[in-house]
N, C-alpha and C positions, 0 to 999 in steps of 0.2 A: 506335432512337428512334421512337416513335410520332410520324408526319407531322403531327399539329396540333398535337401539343408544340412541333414541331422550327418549324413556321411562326411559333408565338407568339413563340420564343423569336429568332428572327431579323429579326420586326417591333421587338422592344425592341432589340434592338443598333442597329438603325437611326434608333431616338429616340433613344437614347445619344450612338451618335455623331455625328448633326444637333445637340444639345447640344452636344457639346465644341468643335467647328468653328464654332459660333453663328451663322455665316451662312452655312454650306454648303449647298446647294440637293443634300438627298441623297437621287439617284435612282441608281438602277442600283447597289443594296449588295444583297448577300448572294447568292453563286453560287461556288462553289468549283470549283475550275479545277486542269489538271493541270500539272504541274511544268515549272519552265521549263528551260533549258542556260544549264550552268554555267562563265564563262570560268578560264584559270589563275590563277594569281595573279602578281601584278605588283607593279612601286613605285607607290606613291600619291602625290600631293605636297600639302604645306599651305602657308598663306600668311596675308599679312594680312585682319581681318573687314572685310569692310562690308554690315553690318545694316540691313534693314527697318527703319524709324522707327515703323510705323501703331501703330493704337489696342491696346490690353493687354485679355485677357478680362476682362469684367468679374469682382468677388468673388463674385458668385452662383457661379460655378462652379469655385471654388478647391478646395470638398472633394469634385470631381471629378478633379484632379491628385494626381501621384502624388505623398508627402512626401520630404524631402529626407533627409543622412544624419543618426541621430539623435541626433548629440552634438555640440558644437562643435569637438570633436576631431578625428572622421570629416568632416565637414563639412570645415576646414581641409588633411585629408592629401586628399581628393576633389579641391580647390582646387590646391593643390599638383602636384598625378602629371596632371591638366589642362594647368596651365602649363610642365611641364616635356616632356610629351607634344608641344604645338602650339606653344612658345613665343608664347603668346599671353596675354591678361587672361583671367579666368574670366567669361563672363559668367555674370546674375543668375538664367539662366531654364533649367540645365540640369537635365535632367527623370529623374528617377531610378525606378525601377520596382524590389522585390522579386519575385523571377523566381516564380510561385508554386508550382512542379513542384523546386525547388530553394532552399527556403530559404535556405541558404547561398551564392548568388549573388545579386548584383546587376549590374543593365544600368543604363545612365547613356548619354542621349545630347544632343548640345548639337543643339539644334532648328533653325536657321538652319543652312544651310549656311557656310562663311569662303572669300572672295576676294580676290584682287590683282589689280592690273594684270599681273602675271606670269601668274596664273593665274586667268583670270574664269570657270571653270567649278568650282560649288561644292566643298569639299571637306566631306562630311559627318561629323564623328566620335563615335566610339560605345568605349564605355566598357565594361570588365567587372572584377567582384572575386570571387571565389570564395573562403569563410572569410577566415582571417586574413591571404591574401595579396597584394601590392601590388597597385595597380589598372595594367588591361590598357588600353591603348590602340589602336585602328586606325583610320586614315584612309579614306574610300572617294571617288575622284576618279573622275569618268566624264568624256571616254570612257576606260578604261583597264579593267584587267584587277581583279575585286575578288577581297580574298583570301580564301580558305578558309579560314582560322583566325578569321571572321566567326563568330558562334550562325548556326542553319543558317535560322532566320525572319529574322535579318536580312539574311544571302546571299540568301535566296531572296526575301524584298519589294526590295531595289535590285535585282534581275537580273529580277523583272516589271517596274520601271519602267524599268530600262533597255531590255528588250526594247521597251518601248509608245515611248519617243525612237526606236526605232534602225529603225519600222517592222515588229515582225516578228509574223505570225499569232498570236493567239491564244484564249483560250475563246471561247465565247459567253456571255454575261454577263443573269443575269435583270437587268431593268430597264429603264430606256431609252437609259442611257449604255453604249455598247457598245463592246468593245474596237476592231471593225475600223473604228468612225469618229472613233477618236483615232491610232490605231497611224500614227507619221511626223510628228505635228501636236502634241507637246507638246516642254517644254524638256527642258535636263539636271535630277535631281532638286535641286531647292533647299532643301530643310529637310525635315524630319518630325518625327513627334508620335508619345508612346507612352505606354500607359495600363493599368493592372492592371484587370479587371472580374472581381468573383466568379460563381462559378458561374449563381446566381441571376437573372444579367444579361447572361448570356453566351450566343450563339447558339449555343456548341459542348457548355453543359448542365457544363462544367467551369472548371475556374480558369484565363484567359484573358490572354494581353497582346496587346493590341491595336498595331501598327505600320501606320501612314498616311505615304508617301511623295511628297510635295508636288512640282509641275510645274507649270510657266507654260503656258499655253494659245495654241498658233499655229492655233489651226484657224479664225481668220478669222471665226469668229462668235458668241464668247465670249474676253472680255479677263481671265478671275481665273486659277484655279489648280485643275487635277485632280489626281484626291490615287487611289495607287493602294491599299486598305483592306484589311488584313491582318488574321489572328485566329489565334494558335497557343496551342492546350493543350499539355501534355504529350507526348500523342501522338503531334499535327501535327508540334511541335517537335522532335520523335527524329527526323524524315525528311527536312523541308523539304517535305513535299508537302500541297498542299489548304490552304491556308491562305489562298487568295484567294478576298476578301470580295465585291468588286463594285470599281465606281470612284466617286467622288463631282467632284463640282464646286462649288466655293465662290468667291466675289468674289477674295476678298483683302482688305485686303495682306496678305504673306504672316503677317507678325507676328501679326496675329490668329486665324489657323490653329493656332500654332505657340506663341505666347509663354507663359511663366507669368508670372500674375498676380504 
């Protein structure tokens, strides 16, 4: 790819996604980084929600979200294989992506992480349907083992945010938000956000989904939430490798990050 193509097209991802986050202060995006280590797989656990209350994006930016499913059939069995997954209510804001390398799949993730008193470290879940068959569910609870049976962009954006909780080395990041003066200084991940971008809009020049993994901020001199920014084509997504974007920082709450309208 031609270098000033490949610069243009990494400055428009970074309006994008300053857009979608609305108050993200997004510095330190776009730098691809090498592959992180991967744990075994383990039990995950779920439990009761307790949601963010803050403000909802505003409707300017609704036909920036991904649509939901498209019948009220689909829509209904998504509802259902949800509830019986988490034993929980559906909520209103789970965010659905057509995978674009895969027509025949879809990803579905509920944005908020769900907590208890039993277990106050979030449990994130994430959804999969492949053609005409039932929808797939997995939990992913840190600290704990996540499982490989994850799409390998979502293994691989929670195992760099888990890496960035747990302390441990990593790239050097164009920007000014750098891995090694977060690395040990953020929370467990608490929600995330994900987003289909066409080629046209995409810093990787193909049909993109975008995954951002949301973190509270302990570094003692910023109170919101850093968000670690993801971007996988087809490619990327056959490997799990190179798909790290930069990191961002936004205020909060988290709801605003994360909710759909």
């Amino acid at each position: 790819m031609n270098p000033h193509t490949d610069a243009r097209r990494q400055q428009r991802f970074v309006r994008i996604m300053g857009g979608l986050v609305l108050t993200a202060v997004a510095t330190g995006v776009i730098s691809y980084a090498l592959k992180g280590h991967h744990h075994p797989q383990g039990v995950l656990a779920h439990s009761h929600p307790v949601r963010d209350q803050g403000a909802r994006l505003p409707s300017r930016l609704q036909s920036q979200r991904s649509p939901g499913p498209a019948t009220p059939r689909a829509a209904a069995r998504l509802a259902a294989s949800f509830q019986q997954a988490t034993h929980q209510p559906v909520p209103s804001d789970l965010e659905t992506v057509t995978v674009p390398w895969a027509s025949h799949q879809i990803w579905v993730i509920d944005p908020i992480g769900i907590t208890s008193t039993n277990n106050p470290n979030p449990t994130l879940w994430f959804g999969e349907k492949i053609g005409t068959d039932p929808w797939q569910w997995i939990p992913s609870t840190l600290p704990g083992a996540l499982n490989p049976a994850l799409p390998k962009p979502v293994l691989q954006a929670l195992q760099w945010a888990w890496d960035l909780n747990q302390g441990q080395a990593g790239p050097p990041l164009d920007g000014t938000i750098q891995w090694s003066a977060l690395t040990g200084h953020v929370g467990m991940p608490a929600g995330w956000t994900m987003h289909a971008l066409p080629a046209a809009d995409s810093p990787l020049g193909q049909p993109t989904i975008t995954l951002t993994v949301w973190m509270r901020s302990y570094t003692g001199s910023f109170t919101g939430y850093y968000g670690v920014a993801t971007a996988w084509d087809a490619r990327h997504a056959a490997t799990g490798n190179h798909g790290l974007m930069g990191l961002q920082a936004a205020p909060g709450p988290l709801s605003t990050l994360v909710q759909n309208p």
